[in-house]
N, C-alpha and C positions, 0 to 999 in steps of 0.2 A: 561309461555305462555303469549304473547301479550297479555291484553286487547280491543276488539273489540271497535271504537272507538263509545261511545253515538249518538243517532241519534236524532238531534233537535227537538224538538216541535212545532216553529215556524219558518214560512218561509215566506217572500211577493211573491206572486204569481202575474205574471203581461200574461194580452193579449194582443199582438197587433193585431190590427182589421187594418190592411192594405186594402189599396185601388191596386186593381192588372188592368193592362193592357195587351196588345198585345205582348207586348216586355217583353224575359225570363228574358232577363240581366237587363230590370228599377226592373221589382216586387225581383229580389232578392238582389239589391240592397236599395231598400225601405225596405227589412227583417231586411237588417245589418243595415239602421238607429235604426229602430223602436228598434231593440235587446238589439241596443249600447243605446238606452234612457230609455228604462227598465231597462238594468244596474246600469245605472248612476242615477239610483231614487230610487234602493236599490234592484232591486229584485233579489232572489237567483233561482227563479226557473220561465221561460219565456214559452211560448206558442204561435205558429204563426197559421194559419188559413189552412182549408184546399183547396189542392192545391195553393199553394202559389206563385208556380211560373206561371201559365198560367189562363187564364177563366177556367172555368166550361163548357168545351165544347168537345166530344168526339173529333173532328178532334183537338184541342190545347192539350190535353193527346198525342195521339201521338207526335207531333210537337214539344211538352214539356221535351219526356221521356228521361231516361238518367239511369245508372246503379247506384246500391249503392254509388260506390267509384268515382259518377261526379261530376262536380263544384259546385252544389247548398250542397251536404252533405260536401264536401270537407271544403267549405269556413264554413259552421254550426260547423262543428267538431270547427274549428279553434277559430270562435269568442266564444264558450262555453268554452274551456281551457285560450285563454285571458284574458275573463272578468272573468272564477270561478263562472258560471252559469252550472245550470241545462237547458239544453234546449232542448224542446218537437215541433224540428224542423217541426211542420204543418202535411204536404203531400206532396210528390210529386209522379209522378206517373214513378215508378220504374222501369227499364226494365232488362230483366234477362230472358234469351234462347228463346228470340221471346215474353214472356208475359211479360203485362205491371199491375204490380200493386198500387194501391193506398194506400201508405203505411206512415209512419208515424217511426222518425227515433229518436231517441229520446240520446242525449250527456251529457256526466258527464262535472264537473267541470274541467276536468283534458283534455279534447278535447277528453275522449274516449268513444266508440260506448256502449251505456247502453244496447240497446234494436231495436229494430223496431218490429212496428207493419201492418199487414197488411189487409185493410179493410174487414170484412170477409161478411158481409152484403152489398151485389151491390145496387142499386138505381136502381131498373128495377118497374116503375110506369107509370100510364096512368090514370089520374086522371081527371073526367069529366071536363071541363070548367075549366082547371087547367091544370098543373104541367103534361105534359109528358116528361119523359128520361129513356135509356139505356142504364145505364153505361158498362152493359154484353156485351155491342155489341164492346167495345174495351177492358174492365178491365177483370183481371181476380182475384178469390175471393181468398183469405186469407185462414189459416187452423188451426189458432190458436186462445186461448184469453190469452190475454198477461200483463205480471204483469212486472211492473223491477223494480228492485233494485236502488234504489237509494241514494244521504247521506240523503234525508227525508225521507228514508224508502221506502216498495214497493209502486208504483203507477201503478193503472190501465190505460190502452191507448186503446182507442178508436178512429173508423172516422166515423163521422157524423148518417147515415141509423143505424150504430150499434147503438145506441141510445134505438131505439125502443124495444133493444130485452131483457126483464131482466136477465134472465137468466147469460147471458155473464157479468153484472155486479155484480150478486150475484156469481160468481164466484171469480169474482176478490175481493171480500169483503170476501170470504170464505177465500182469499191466502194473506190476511191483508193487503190490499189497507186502507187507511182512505183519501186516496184522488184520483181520476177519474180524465184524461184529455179528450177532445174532439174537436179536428181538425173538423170543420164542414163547411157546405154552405147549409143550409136552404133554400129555396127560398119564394116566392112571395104567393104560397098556402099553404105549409105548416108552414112557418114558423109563420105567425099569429095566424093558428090554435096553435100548438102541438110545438113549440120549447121550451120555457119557462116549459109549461107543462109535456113534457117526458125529460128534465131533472131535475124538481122538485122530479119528480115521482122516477126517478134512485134515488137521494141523499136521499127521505124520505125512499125506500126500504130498503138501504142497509146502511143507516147512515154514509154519506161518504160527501165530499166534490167533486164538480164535478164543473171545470173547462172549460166553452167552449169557443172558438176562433174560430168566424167565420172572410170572407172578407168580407169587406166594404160595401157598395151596392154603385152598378152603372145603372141606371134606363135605362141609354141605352142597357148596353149589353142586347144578346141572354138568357141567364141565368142571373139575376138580386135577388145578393143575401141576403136575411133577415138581417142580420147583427147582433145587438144585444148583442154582446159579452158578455159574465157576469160566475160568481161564484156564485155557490150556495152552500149553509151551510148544515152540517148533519141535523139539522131542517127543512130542504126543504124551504129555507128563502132563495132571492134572496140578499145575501149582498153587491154586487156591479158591475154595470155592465152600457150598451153604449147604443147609437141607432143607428141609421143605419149609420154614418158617419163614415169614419176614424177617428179614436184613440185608445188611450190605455188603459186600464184598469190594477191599481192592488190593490190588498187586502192581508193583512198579514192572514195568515190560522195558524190555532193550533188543533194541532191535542190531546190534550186533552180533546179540545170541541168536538169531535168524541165521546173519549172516556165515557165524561160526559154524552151527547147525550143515547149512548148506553145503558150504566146505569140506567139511568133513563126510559127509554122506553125501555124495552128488547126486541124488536126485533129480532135479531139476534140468541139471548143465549134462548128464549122462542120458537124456533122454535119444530117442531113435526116430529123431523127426522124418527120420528118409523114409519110417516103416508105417508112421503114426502121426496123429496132429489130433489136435482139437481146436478148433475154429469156431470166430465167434459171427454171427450171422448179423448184420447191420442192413 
């Protein structure tokens, strides 16, 4: 029998913090730059922003949407097999028998479909002197939490709202994730408060690496979003990350510092399942 082939330790992870407009065809053409200079700076495993191809705006979701097998996954599958990237193509907002999902698609080295995920947490908020959206009044929610496969092993995929919920990440850490991505848009309320913070909070729960990729901020638009882009270490350490402009970010990850992490703080292996559980509903 074959040997199952080793799955590396280390990997550069890179975000591009894209600047998105009006037009579907500039922001997915600014994907394929941003992809192709992540590549070409070493990284084996890429991350774009959520909804990448339109604003943050329920009328651009519709306007935007388009099925699994449309141009925006089409051209991601293709440049992931080109360059021999992992790629954790964002979001875009999916369409399939009338519902439109906010989903998150995720490609092997080889241009084949790893995974998607689909946001299972809507953005339905109304936040005094802040932050109102509802995303429920166009999206429809998700029904899984999602692990995939991949050559660095499994990874957790998250969008954005999921964030806030642990649960969904101590799952994915129960199904040996040692790394979380997160497709995001934060905004202008919360993202000062609680971005940096809830996903500190994810990576020091579950001792994992968590990766987020927001779009750029545009102070003009309707929705004007946080930006911020960065990794964070199973230490809950922010190792490297943006501020609100477009660029990129990347950071080599080892997932024996997971490992080490773990070890050393038993978290995970010290828990009181006699007392407690988190379960995942199938």
């Amino acid at each position: 029998m074959a040997k199952k082939p080793e799955v590396p330790m280390k990997t550069k992870f890179a975000c591009c913090q894209m600047p998105l407009t009006a037009d579907k065809e500039t922001n997915i053409n600014t994907a394929e730059k941003m992809i192709r200079a992540a590549a070409a700076d070493g990284a084996g495993m890429v991350l774009l922003p959520e909804m990448y191809v339109c604003p943050y705006a329920g009328s651009d979701f519709l306007t935007a949407a388009e099925p699994a097998d449309g141009p925006a996954n089409t051209l991601m599958s293709k440049l992931a097999g080109e360059l021999g990237i992992t790629l954790f193509a964002g979001s875009i907002p999916e369409l399939e028998n009338g519902h439109i999902y906010n989903s998150c698609f995720v490609f092997g080295p080889d241009g084949r479909l790893l995974g998607r995920h689909r946001k299972v947490h809507l953005f339905d908020v109304a936040v005094k002197n802040g932050i109102s959206f509802k995303e429920s009044h166009v999206l429809t929610a998700g029904d899984s939490i999602t692990v995939v496969e991949t050559p660095f092993g499994p990874v957790g995929v998250a969008v954005c709202f999921d964030i806030r919920f642990p649960e969904q990440f101590r799952i994915m850490a129960e199904h040996g994730a040692k790394l979380a991505v997160l497709p995001a848009a934060f905004n202008m309320t919360t993202g000062p408060a609680h971005w940096e913070l809830a996903l500190r909070s994810r990576a020091v729960d579950n001792q994992l690496y968590i990766a987020a990729c927001s779009s750029a901020r545009d102070e003009k638009a309707k929705y004007a979003a946080w930006g911020h882009s960065c990794v964070i270490g199973p230490w809950g350490d922010r190792i490297a990350g943006l501020d609100e402009k477009p660029g990129m970010v990347s950071v080599e990850i080892d997932t024996r510092v997971v490992d080490t992490v773990r070890e050393e703080l038993p978290i995970l292996s010290a828990r009181r399942t006699d007392l407690y559980s988190v379960e995942e509903i199938k």
